[in-house]
The first five atom37 places (N, CA, C, CB, O) and aatype in JSON, in Angstrom:
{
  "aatype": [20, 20, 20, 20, 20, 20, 20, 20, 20, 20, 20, 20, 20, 20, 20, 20, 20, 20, 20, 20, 20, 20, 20, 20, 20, 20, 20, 20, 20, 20, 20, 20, 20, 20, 20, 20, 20, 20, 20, 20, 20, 20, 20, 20, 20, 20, 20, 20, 20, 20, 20, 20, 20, 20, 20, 20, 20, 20, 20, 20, 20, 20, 20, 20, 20, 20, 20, 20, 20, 20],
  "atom_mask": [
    [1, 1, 1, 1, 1],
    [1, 1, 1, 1, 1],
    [1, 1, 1, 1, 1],
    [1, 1, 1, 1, 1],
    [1, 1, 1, 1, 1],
    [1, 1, 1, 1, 1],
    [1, 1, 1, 1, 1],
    [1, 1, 1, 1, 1],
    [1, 1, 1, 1, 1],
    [1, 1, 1, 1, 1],
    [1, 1, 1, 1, 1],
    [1, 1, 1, 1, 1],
    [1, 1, 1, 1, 1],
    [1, 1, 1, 1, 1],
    [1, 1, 1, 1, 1],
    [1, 1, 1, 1, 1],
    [1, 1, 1, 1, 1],
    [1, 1, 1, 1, 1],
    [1, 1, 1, 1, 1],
    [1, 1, 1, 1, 1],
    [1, 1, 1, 1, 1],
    [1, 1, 1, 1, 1],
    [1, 1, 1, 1, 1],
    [1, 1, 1, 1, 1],
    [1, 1, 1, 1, 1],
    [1, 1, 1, 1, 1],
    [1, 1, 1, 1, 1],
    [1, 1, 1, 1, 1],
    [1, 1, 1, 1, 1],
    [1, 1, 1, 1, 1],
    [1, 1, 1, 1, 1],
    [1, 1, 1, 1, 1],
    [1, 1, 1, 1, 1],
    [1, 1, 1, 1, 1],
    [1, 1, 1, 1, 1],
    [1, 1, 1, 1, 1],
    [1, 1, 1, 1, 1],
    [1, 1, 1, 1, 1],
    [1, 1, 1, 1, 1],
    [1, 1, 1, 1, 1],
    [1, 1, 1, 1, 1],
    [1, 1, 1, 1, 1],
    [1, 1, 1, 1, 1],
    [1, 1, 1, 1, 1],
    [1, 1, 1, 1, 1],
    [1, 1, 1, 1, 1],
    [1, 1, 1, 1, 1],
    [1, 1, 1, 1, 1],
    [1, 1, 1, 1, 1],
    [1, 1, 1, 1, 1],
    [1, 1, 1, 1, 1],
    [1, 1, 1, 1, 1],
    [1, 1, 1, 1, 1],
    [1, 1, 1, 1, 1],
    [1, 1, 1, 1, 1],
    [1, 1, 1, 1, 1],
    [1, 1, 1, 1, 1],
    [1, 1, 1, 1, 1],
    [1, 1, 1, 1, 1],
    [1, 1, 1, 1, 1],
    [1, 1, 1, 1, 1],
    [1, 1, 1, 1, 1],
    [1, 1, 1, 1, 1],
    [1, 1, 1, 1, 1],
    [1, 1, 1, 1, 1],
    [1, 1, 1, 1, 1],
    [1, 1, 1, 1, 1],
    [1, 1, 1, 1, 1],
    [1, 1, 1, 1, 1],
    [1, 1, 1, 1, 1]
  ],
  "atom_positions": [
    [[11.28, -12.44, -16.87], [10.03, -11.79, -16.55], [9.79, -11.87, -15.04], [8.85, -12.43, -17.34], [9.91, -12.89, -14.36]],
    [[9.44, -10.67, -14.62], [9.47, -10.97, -12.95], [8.09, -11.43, -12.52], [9.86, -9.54, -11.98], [7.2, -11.21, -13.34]],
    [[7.82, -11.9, -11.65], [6.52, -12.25, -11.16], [6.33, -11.62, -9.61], [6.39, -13.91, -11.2], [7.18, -11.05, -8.92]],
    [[4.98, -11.9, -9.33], [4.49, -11.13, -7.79], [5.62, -12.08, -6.81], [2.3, -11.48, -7.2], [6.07, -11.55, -5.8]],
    [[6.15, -13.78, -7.26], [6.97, -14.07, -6.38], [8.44, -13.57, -6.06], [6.96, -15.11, -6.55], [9.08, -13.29, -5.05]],
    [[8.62, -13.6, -7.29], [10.11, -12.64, -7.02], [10.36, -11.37, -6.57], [10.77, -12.44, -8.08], [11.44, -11.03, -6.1]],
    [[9.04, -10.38, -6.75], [8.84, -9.32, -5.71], [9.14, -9.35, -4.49], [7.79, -9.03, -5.59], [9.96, -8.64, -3.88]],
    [[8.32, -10.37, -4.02], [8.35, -10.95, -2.35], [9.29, -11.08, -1.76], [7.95, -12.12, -2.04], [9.46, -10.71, -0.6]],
    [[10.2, -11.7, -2.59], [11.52, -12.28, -2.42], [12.58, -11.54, -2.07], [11.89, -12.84, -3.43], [13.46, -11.7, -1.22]],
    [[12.28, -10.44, -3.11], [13.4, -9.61, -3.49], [13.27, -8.61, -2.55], [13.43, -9.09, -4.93], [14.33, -8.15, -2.13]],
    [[11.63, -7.89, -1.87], [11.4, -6.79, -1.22], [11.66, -7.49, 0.44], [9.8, -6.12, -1.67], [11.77, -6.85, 1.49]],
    [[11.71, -8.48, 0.33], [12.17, -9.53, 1.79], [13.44, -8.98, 1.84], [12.24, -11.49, 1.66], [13.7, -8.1, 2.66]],
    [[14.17, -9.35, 1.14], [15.58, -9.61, 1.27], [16.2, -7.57, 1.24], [16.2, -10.95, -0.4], [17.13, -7.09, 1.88]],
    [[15.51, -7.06, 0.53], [16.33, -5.72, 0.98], [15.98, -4.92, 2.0], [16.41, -4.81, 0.02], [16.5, -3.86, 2.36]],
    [[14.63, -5.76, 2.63], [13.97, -5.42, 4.49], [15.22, -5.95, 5.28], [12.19, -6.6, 5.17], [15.58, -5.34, 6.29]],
    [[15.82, -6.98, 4.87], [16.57, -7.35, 5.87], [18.1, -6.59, 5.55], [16.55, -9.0, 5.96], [18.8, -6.25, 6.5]],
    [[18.45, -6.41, 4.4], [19.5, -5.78, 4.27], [19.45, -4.31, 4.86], [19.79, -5.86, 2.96], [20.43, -3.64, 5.21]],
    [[18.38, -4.02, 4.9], [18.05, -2.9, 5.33], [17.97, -2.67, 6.96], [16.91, -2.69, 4.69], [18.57, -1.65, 7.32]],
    [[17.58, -3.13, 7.6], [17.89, -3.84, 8.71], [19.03, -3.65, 9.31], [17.82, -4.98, 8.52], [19.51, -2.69, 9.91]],
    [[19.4, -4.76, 9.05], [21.06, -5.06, 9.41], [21.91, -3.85, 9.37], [21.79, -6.09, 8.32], [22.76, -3.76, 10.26]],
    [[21.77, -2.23, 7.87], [22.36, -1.44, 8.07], [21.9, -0.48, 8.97], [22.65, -1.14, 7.16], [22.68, 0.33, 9.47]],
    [[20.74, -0.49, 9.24], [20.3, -0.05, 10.39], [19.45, 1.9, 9.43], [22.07, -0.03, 11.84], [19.52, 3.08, 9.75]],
    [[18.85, 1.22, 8.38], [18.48, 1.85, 7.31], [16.78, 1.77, 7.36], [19.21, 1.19, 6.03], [16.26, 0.67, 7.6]],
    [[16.11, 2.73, 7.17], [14.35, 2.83, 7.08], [14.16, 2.55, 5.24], [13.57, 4.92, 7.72], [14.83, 2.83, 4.25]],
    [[13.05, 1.94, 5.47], [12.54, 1.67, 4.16], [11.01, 2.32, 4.05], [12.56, 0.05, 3.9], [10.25, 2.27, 5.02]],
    [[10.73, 2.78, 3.09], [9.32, 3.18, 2.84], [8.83, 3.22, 1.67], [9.04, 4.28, 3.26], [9.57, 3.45, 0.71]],
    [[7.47, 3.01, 1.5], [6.8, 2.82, -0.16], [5.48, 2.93, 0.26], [7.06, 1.2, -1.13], [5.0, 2.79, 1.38]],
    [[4.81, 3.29, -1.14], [3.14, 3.73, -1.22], [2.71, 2.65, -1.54], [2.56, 4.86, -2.25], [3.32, 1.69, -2.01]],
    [[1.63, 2.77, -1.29], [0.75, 1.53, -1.27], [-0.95, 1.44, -1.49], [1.01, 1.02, 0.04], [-1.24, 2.58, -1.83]],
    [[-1.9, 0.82, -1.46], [-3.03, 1.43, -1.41], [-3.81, 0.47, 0.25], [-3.86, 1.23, -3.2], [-3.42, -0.43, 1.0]],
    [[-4.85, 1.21, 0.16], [-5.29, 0.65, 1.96], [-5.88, -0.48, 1.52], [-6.55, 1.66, 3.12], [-6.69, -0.61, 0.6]],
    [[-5.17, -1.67, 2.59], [-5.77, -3.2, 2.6], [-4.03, -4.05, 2.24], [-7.38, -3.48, 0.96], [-3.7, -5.21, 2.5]],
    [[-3.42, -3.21, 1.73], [-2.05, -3.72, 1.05], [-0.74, -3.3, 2.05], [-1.86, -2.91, -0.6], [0.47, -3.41, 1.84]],
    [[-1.34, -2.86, 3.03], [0.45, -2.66, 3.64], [0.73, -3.63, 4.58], [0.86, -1.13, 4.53], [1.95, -3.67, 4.75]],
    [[0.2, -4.36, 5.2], [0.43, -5.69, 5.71], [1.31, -6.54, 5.4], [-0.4, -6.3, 5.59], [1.68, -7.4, 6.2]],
    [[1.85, -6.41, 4.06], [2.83, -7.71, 3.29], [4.19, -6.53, 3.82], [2.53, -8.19, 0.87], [5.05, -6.64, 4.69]],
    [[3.88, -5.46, 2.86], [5.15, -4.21, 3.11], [6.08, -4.88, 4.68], [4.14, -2.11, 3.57], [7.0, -5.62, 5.01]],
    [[4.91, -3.88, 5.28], [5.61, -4.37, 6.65], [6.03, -5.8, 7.16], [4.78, -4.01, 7.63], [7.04, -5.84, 7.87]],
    [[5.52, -6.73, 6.93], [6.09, -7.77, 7.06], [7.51, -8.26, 6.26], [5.12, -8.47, 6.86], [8.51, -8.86, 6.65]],
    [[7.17, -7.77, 5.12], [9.0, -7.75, 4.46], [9.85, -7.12, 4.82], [9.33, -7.36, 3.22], [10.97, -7.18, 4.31]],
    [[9.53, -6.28, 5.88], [10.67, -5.21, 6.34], [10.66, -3.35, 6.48], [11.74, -5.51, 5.3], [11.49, -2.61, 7.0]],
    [[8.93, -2.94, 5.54], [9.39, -1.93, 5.51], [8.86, -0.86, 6.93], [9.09, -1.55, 4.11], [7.89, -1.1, 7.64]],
    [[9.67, 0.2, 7.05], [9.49, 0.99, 8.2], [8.59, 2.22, 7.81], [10.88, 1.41, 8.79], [8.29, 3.13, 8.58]],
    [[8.39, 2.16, 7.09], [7.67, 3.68, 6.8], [6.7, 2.99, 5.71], [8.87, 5.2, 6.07], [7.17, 2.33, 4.78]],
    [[5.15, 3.2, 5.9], [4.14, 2.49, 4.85], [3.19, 3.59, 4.75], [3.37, 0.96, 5.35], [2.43, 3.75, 5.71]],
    [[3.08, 4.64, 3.42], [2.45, 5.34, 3.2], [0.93, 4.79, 2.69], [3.19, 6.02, 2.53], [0.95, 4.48, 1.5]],
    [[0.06, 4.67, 3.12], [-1.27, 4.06, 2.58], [-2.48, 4.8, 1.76], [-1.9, 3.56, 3.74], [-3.33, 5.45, 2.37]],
    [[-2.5, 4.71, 0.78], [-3.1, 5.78, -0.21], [-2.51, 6.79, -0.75], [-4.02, 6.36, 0.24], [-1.36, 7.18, -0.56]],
    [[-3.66, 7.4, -1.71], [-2.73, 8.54, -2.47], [-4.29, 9.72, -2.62], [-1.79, 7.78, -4.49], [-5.43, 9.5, -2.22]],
    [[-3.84, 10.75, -3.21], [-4.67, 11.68, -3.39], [-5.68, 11.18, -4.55], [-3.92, 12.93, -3.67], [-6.88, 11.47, -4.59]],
    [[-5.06, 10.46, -5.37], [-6.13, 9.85, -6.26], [-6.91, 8.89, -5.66], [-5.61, 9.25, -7.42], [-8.08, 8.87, -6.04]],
    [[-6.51, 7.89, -4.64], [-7.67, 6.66, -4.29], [-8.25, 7.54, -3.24], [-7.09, 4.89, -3.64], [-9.27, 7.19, -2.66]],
    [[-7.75, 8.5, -3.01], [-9.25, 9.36, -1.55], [-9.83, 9.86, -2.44], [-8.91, 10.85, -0.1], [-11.02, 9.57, -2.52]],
    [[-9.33, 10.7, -3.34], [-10.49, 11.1, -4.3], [-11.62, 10.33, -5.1], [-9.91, 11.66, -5.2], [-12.75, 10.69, -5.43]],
    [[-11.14, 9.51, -5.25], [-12.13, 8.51, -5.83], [-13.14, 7.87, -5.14], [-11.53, 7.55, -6.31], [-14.33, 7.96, -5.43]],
    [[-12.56, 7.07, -3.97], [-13.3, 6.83, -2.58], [-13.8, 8.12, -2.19], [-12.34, 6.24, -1.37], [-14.31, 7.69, -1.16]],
    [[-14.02, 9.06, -2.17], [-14.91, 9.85, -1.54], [-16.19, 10.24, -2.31], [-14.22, 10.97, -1.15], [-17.33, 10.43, -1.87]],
    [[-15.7, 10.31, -3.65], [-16.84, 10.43, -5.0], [-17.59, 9.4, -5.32], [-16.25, 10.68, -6.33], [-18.56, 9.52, -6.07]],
    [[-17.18, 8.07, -4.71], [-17.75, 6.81, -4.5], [-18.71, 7.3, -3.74], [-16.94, 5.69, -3.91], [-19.58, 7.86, -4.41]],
    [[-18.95, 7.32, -2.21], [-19.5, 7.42, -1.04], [-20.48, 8.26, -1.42], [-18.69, 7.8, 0.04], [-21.67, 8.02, -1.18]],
    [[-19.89, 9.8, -2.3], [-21.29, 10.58, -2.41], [-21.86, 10.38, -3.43], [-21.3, 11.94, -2.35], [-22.99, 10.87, -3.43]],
    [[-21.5, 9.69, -4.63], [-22.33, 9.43, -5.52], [-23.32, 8.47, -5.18], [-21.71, 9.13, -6.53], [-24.39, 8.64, -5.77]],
    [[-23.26, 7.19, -4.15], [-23.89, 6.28, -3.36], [-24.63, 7.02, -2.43], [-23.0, 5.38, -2.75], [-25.75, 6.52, -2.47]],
    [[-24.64, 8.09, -1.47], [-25.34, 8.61, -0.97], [-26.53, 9.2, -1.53], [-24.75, 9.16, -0.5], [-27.65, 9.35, -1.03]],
    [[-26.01, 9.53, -2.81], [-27.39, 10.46, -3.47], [-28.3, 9.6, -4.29], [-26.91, 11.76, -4.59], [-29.5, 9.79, -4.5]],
    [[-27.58, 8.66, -4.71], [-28.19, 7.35, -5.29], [-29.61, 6.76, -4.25], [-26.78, 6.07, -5.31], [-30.81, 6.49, -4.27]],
    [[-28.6, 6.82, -3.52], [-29.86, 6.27, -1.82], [-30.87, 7.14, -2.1], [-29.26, 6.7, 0.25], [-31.85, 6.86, -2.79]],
    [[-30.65, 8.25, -1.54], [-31.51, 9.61, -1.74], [-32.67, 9.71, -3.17], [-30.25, 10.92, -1.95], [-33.64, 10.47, -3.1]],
    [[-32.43, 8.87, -4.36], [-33.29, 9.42, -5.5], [-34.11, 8.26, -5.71], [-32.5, 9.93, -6.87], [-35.06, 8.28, -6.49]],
    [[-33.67, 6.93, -4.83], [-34.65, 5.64, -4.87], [-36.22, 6.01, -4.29], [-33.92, 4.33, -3.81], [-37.09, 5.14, -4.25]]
  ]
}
């Protein structure tokens, strides 16, 4: 069974293999989370997706109008 440590481990170790071949790495992610990415190695860190802006934005205006009907 894998765990979040062996992730680490494992996404470490093919940053550096990656590396060494002189190879880009990239993966999605959501915002607040690419900090580890890059630190394991990767070169390319896509942050969000069309679903978490969409959601985050329907957040913001549903909270705006909320404000608005107090």
């Amino acid at each position: 069974m894998c765990c979040k440590a062996d992730f680490s481990a494992n996404a470490t170790a093919i940053g550096k293999r990656a590396k060494a071949a002189d190879k880009a790495i990239g993966i999605l992610t959501v915002d607040g989370k690419a900090e580890p990415s890059l630190a394991q190695g990767a070169t390319r860190v896509g942050v969000g997706s069309d679903k978490h802006l969409l959601i985050a934005a329907a957040d913001a205006l549903a909270a705006r109008f909320a404000r608005k009907a107090q």
